[in-house]
C-alpha positions as CSV (number, residue, x, y, z in Angstrom):
1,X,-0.8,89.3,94.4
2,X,-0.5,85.5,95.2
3,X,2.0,84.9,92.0
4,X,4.7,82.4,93.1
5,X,2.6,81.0,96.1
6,X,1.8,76.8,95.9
7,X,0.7,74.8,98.2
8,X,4.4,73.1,98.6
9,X,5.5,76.4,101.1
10,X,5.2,76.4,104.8
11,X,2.5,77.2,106.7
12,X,0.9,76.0,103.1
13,X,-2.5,77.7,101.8
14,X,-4.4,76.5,103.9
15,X,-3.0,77.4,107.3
16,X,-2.3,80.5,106.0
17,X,-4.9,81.5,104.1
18,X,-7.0,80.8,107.3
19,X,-4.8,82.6,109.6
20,X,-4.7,85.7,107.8
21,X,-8.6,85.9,107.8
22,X,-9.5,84.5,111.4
23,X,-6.5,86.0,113.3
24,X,-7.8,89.5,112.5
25,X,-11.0,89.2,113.2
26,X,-10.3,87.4,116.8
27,X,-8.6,90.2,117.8
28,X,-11.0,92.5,116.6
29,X,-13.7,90.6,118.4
30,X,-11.7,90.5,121.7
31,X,-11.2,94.2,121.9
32,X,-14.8,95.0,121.2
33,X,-16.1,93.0,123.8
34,X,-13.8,94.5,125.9
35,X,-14.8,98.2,124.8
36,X,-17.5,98.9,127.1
37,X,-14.9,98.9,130.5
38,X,-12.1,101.2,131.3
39,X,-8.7,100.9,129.7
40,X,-6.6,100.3,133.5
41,X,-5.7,96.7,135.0
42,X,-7.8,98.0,138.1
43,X,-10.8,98.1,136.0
44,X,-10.2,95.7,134.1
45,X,-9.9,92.9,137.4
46,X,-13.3,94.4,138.5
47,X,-14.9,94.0,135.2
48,X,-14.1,90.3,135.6
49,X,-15.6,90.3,138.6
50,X,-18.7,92.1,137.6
51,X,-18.5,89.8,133.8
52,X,-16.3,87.0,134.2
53,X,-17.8,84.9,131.4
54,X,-17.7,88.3,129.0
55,X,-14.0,89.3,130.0
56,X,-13.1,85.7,129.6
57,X,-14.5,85.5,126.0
58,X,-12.9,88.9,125.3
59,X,-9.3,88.1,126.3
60,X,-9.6,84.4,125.0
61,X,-10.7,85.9,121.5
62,X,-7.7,88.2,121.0
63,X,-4.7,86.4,122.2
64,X,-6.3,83.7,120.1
65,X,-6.3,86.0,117.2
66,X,-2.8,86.9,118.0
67,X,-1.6,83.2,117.8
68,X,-2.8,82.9,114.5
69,X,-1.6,86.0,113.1
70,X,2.2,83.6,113.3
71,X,1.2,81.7,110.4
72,X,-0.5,84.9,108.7
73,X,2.7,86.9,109.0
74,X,4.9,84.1,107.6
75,X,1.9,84.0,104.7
76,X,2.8,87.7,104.0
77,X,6.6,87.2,104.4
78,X,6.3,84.8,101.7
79,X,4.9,87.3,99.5
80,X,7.3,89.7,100.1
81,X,10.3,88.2,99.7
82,X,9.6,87.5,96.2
83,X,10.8,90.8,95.2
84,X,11.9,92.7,99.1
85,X,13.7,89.4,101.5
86,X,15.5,91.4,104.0
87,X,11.9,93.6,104.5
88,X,10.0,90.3,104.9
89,X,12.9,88.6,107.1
90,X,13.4,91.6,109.6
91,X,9.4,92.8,109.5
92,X,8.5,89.0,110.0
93,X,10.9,88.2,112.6
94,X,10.3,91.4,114.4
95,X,6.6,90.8,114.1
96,X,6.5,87.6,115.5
97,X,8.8,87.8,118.4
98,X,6.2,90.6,119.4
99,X,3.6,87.8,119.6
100,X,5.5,86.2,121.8
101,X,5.4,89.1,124.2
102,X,1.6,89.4,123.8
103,X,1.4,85.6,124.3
104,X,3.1,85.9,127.8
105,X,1.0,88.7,128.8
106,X,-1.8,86.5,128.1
107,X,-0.5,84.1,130.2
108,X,-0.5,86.9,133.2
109,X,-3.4,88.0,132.7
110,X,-4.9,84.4,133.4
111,X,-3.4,84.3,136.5
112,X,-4.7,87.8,137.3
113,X,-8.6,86.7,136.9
114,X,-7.7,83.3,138.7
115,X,-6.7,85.7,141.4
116,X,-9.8,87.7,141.5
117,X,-11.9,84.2,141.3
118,X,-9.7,82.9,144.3
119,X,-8.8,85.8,146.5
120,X,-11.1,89.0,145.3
121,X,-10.7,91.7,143.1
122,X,-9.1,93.8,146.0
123,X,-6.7,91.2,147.0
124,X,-5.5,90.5,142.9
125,X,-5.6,94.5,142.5
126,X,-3.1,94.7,145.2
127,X,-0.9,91.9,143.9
128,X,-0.9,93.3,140.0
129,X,-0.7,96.6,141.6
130,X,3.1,95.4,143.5
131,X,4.1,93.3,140.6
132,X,3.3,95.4,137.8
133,X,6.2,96.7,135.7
134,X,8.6,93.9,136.8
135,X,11.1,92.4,134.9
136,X,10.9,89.5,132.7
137,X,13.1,88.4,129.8
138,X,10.0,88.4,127.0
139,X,9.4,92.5,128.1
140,X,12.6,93.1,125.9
141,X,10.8,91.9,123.0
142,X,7.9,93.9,123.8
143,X,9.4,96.9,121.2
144,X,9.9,94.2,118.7
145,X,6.0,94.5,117.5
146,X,5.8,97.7,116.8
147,X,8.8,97.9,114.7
148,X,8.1,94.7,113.2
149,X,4.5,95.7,111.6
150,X,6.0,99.2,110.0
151,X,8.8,97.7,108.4
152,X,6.5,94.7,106.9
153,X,3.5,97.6,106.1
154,X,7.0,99.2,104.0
155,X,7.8,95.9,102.8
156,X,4.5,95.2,101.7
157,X,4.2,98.6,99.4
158,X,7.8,98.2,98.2
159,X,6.9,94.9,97.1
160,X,3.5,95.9,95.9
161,X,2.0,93.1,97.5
162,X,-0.7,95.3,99.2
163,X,-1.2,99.1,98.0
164,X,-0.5,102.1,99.6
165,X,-3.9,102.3,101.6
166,X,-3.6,98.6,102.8
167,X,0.1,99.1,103.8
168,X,-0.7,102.0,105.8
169,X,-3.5,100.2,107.6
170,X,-1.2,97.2,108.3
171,X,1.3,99.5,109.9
172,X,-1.5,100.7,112.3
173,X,-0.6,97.5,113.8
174,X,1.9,99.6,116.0
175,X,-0.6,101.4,117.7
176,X,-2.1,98.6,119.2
177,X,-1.3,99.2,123.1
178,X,1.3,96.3,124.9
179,X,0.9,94.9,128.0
180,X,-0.8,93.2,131.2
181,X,-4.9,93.7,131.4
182,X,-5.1,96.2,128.5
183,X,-8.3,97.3,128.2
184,X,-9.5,98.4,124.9
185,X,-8.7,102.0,123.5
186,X,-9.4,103.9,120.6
187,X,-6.2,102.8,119.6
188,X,-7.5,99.2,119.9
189,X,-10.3,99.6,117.1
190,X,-8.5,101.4,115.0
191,X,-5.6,99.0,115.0
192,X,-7.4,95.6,114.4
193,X,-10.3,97.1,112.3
194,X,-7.0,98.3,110.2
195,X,-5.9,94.8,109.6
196,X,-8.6,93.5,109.0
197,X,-8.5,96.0,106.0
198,X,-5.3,94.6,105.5
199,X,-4.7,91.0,105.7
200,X,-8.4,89.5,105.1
201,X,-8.4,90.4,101.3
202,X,-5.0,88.7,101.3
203,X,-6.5,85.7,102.7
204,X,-9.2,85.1,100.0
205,X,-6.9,85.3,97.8
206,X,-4.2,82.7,99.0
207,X,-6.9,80.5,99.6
208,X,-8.2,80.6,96.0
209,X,-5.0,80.2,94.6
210,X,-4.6,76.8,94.0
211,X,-7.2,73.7,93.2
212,X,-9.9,73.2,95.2
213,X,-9.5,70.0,97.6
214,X,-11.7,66.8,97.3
215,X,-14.8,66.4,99.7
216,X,-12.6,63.3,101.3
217,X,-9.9,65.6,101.9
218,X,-12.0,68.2,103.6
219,X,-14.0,65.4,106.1
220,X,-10.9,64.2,107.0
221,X,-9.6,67.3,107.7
222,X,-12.8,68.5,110.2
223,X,-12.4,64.8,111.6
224,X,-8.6,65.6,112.2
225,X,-9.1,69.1,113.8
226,X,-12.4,67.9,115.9
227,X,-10.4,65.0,117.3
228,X,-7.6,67.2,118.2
229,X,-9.7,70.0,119.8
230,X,-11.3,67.5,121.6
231,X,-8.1,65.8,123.1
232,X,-6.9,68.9,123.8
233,X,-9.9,70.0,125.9
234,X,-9.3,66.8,127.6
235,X,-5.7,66.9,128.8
236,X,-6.6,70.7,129.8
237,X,-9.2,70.1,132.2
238,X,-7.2,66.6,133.7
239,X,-4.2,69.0,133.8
Protein backbone atom coordinates (compact mmCIF):
# COMPACT_ATOMS: atom_id res chain seq x y z
CA UNK A 1 0.00 0.00 0.00
CA UNK A 2 2.97 2.35 0.90
CA UNK A 3 5.10 1.15 -2.34
CA UNK A 4 6.92 4.23 -3.73
CA UNK A 5 6.69 6.28 -0.38
CA UNK A 6 10.41 7.50 1.26
CA UNK A 7 11.02 9.72 3.65
CA UNK A 8 12.44 12.34 0.81
CA UNK A 9 8.43 13.42 -0.03
CA UNK A 10 6.66 16.29 1.57
CA UNK A 11 4.96 16.27 4.56
CA UNK A 12 7.65 13.17 4.94
CA UNK A 13 6.63 9.95 7.07
CA UNK A 14 6.59 11.29 9.87
CA UNK A 15 4.23 14.22 9.63
CA UNK A 16 2.16 12.29 7.76
CA UNK A 17 2.07 9.20 9.11
CA UNK A 18 1.09 11.05 12.40
CA UNK A 19 -1.54 13.14 10.87
CA UNK A 20 -3.37 10.50 9.32
CA UNK A 21 -3.73 8.70 12.78
CA UNK A 22 -4.21 11.77 15.21
CA UNK A 23 -6.32 14.02 12.87
CA UNK A 24 -9.10 11.29 12.92
CA UNK A 25 -9.24 10.61 16.16
CA UNK A 26 -9.40 14.50 17.23
CA UNK A 27 -12.24 14.92 15.44
CA UNK A 28 -13.81 11.88 16.55
CA UNK A 29 -13.08 12.97 20.14
CA UNK A 30 -14.51 16.48 19.56
CA UNK A 31 -17.79 15.40 18.25
CA UNK A 32 -18.33 12.93 21.05
CA UNK A 33 -17.87 15.24 23.63
CA UNK A 34 -20.15 17.32 22.02
CA UNK A 35 -22.86 14.45 21.63
CA UNK A 36 -24.73 14.87 24.70
CA UNK A 37 -26.21 18.68 23.60
CA UNK A 38 -28.50 19.61 20.89
CA UNK A 39 -27.37 19.93 17.33
CA UNK A 40 -28.49 24.12 16.98
CA UNK A 41 -26.07 27.22 17.59
CA UNK A 42 -28.69 28.25 20.29
CA UNK A 43 -27.99 25.16 22.19
CA UNK A 44 -24.89 24.92 21.48
CA UNK A 45 -24.00 28.89 23.13
CA UNK A 46 -26.00 27.57 26.24
CA UNK A 47 -24.10 24.49 26.52
CA UNK A 48 -21.08 26.63 26.92
CA UNK A 49 -22.58 28.38 29.31
CA UNK A 50 -23.74 25.56 31.29
CA UNK A 51 -19.89 23.48 30.32
CA UNK A 52 -17.57 25.95 29.15
CA UNK A 53 -14.47 23.93 30.01
CA UNK A 54 -16.28 20.60 28.18
CA UNK A 55 -17.46 22.65 24.96
CA UNK A 56 -14.09 24.24 24.91
CA UNK A 57 -12.23 20.79 24.89
CA UNK A 58 -14.82 19.55 22.31
CA UNK A 59 -14.50 22.27 19.69
CA UNK A 60 -10.65 22.55 20.38
CA UNK A 61 -10.33 18.70 19.72
CA UNK A 62 -11.97 18.68 16.22
CA UNK A 63 -10.81 21.72 14.47
CA UNK A 64 -7.52 20.45 15.77
CA UNK A 65 -8.15 17.22 14.13
CA UNK A 66 -9.18 18.99 11.11
CA UNK A 67 -5.77 20.85 10.78
CA UNK A 68 -4.05 17.79 10.77
CA UNK A 69 -5.98 15.98 8.41
CA UNK A 70 -3.90 18.76 5.69
CA UNK A 71 -0.83 16.76 5.93
CA UNK A 72 -2.92 13.39 6.14
CA UNK A 73 -4.71 14.14 2.81
CA UNK A 74 -1.52 15.21 1.03
CA UNK A 75 -0.14 11.61 2.63
CA UNK A 76 -3.01 9.90 0.67
CA UNK A 77 -2.56 12.10 -2.40
CA UNK A 78 0.79 10.77 -2.62
CA UNK A 79 -0.45 7.38 -2.75
CA UNK A 80 -2.71 7.92 -5.26
CA UNK A 81 -1.07 9.55 -7.68
CA UNK A 82 1.19 6.74 -8.22
CA UNK A 83 -1.17 5.14 -10.49
CA UNK A 84 -4.65 7.90 -10.49
CA UNK A 85 -2.86 12.00 -10.41
CA UNK A 86 -5.73 13.96 -11.63
CA UNK A 87 -8.07 11.83 -8.75
CA UNK A 88 -5.42 12.72 -6.10
CA UNK A 89 -4.86 16.44 -7.49
CA UNK A 90 -8.68 17.45 -7.71
CA UNK A 91 -9.85 15.09 -4.48
CA UNK A 92 -6.79 16.66 -2.47
CA UNK A 93 -7.22 20.12 -3.54
CA UNK A 94 -10.92 19.96 -3.10
CA UNK A 95 -10.38 18.37 0.26
CA UNK A 96 -8.19 20.75 1.64
CA UNK A 97 -9.69 24.04 0.64
CA UNK A 98 -12.76 22.52 2.64
CA UNK A 99 -10.50 22.68 5.66
CA UNK A 100 -10.01 25.94 5.17
CA UNK A 101 -13.70 26.60 5.48
CA UNK A 102 -14.02 24.48 8.65
CA UNK A 103 -10.89 26.35 9.88
CA UNK A 104 -12.69 29.78 9.60
CA UNK A 105 -15.80 28.54 11.24
CA UNK A 106 -13.61 27.61 14.04
CA UNK A 107 -12.51 30.88 14.19
CA UNK A 108 -16.38 32.09 14.59
CA UNK A 109 -17.21 29.92 16.77
CA UNK A 110 -14.46 31.38 19.25
CA UNK A 111 -15.74 34.57 19.03
CA UNK A 112 -19.26 33.17 19.72
CA UNK A 113 -18.23 31.60 23.30
CA UNK A 114 -16.13 34.83 24.01
CA UNK A 115 -19.46 36.41 23.43
CA UNK A 116 -21.43 34.36 25.82
CA UNK A 117 -18.30 34.68 28.48
CA UNK A 118 -18.51 38.54 27.93
CA UNK A 119 -22.09 39.51 27.22
CA UNK A 120 -24.40 36.26 28.11
CA UNK A 121 -25.75 33.56 26.29
CA UNK A 122 -28.83 35.68 25.34
CA UNK A 123 -26.95 38.63 24.22
CA UNK A 124 -24.36 36.22 21.78
CA UNK A 125 -27.64 34.17 20.77
CA UNK A 126 -29.06 37.29 19.51
CA UNK A 127 -25.89 38.38 17.66
CA UNK A 128 -25.21 34.67 15.92
CA UNK A 129 -28.93 34.72 15.53
CA UNK A 130 -28.59 38.44 13.09
CA UNK A 131 -25.32 37.37 11.70
CA UNK A 132 -25.81 33.89 10.85
CA UNK A 133 -25.92 32.97 7.15
CA UNK A 134 -23.84 36.08 6.13
CA UNK A 135 -21.50 36.30 3.51
CA UNK A 136 -17.91 35.65 3.53
CA UNK A 137 -15.52 34.71 0.76
CA UNK A 138 -14.28 31.19 2.56
CA UNK A 139 -18.45 30.05 2.53
CA UNK A 140 -17.81 29.45 -1.32
CA UNK A 141 -15.43 26.89 -0.46
CA UNK A 142 -17.72 25.41 1.87
CA UNK A 143 -19.03 22.71 -1.16
CA UNK A 144 -15.41 22.05 -1.81
CA UNK A 145 -15.24 19.30 1.19
CA UNK A 146 -17.82 17.32 0.35
CA UNK A 147 -16.78 16.84 -3.23
CA UNK A 148 -13.31 16.67 -2.40
CA UNK A 149 -13.56 13.37 0.04
CA UNK A 150 -15.85 11.32 -2.75
CA UNK A 151 -13.67 11.95 -5.48
CA UNK A 152 -10.34 10.94 -3.24
CA UNK A 153 -12.69 7.83 -1.57
CA UNK A 154 -12.89 7.00 -5.88
CA UNK A 155 -9.37 7.78 -6.22
CA UNK A 156 -8.43 5.72 -3.46
CA UNK A 157 -10.33 2.36 -4.88
CA UNK A 158 -9.20 3.13 -8.46
CA UNK A 159 -5.89 3.25 -7.22
CA UNK A 160 -6.36 0.38 -4.86
CA UNK A 161 -4.67 2.17 -2.23
CA UNK A 162 -7.49 1.42 0.23
CA UNK A 163 -10.34 -1.37 -0.68
CA UNK A 164 -13.67 -1.00 -1.39
CA UNK A 165 -14.96 -0.99 2.32
CA UNK A 166 -12.29 1.65 3.33
CA UNK A 167 -12.99 3.85 0.29
CA UNK A 168 -16.59 3.88 1.06
CA UNK A 169 -15.96 4.84 4.70
CA UNK A 170 -13.53 7.64 3.59
CA UNK A 171 -16.24 9.07 1.31
CA UNK A 172 -18.54 9.28 4.47
CA UNK A 173 -16.44 12.17 4.97
CA UNK A 174 -19.18 14.19 3.04
CA UNK A 175 -21.75 13.69 5.49
CA UNK A 176 -20.02 15.35 8.05
CA UNK A 177 -22.36 18.65 8.70
CA UNK A 178 -20.56 22.34 7.67
CA UNK A 179 -20.83 25.31 9.48
CA UNK A 180 -21.00 27.76 12.66
CA UNK A 181 -21.67 25.92 16.19
CA UNK A 182 -22.49 22.52 14.80
CA UNK A 183 -23.44 20.43 17.28
CA UNK A 184 -22.90 16.78 16.80
CA UNK A 185 -25.31 14.59 14.75
CA UNK A 186 -25.63 11.11 13.83
CA UNK A 187 -24.10 12.22 10.87
CA UNK A 188 -21.09 13.39 12.99
CA UNK A 189 -20.20 9.75 14.39
CA UNK A 190 -20.77 8.06 11.60
CA UNK A 191 -18.50 10.38 9.60
CA UNK A 192 -15.31 10.52 11.79
CA UNK A 193 -15.74 6.91 13.20
CA UNK A 194 -15.69 6.21 9.21
CA UNK A 195 -12.24 7.62 8.88
CA UNK A 196 -11.01 6.50 11.42
CA UNK A 197 -11.72 3.11 9.54
CA UNK A 198 -10.11 4.71 6.86
CA UNK A 199 -7.00 6.66 7.30
CA UNK A 200 -5.55 5.10 10.77
CA UNK A 201 -4.55 1.76 9.10
CA UNK A 202 -2.92 3.96 6.49
CA UNK A 203 -0.98 5.59 9.06
CA UNK A 204 0.68 2.53 10.64
CA UNK A 205 1.68 1.67 7.66
CA UNK A 206 3.46 4.94 6.33
CA UNK A 207 5.04 5.08 9.54
CA UNK A 208 6.57 1.61 9.37
CA UNK A 209 7.70 2.10 6.04
CA UNK A 210 11.09 3.16 6.33
CA UNK A 211 14.04 2.72 9.08
CA UNK A 212 13.43 3.34 12.40
CA UNK A 213 15.07 6.71 13.71
CA UNK A 214 17.94 6.80 16.34
CA UNK A 215 17.06 7.52 20.10
CA UNK A 216 19.11 11.05 19.46
CA UNK A 217 16.91 11.84 16.67
CA UNK A 218 13.71 11.12 18.60
CA UNK A 219 14.90 13.41 21.91
CA UNK A 220 15.68 15.98 19.75
CA UNK A 221 12.61 15.89 18.12
CA UNK A 222 10.27 15.91 21.60
CA UNK A 223 12.82 18.79 22.67
CA UNK A 224 12.09 20.55 19.34
CA UNK A 225 8.19 20.18 19.47
CA UNK A 226 8.11 20.92 23.54
CA UNK A 227 10.05 24.11 22.91
CA UNK A 228 7.82 25.18 20.23
CA UNK A 229 4.47 24.35 21.97
CA UNK A 230 5.75 26.09 24.67
CA UNK A 231 6.73 29.38 22.86
CA UNK A 232 3.65 29.20 21.27
CA UNK A 233 1.60 29.17 24.41
CA UNK A 234 3.59 32.08 25.35
CA UNK A 235 3.08 34.59 22.53
CA UNK A 236 -0.76 33.40 22.77
CA UNK A 237 -1.52 34.41 26.15
CA UNK A 238 0.95 37.99 25.74
CA UNK A 239 -1.13 38.36 22.50
Amino acid sequence: MTEGVKDNWFPGRWLGGISLILGPIFMLTGVILRSRFHFLFPDQLEAYKTYPTLLFLSYSFFIAGNVLLWPAVISLCKLISIKKPNWALWGGSFAIFGLFARTFHAGVDHLAFQLVRILGVETATKVMAQSYGAFHIFHSLSPLIMFGWIILAIGSYRARVLGLIRSIMLGLMSSLPLGVLKGTTSFSIVATSALCIALLPMGISVLKDGPRPNLKKILGSVLLTIVLLVGLFVIGELG
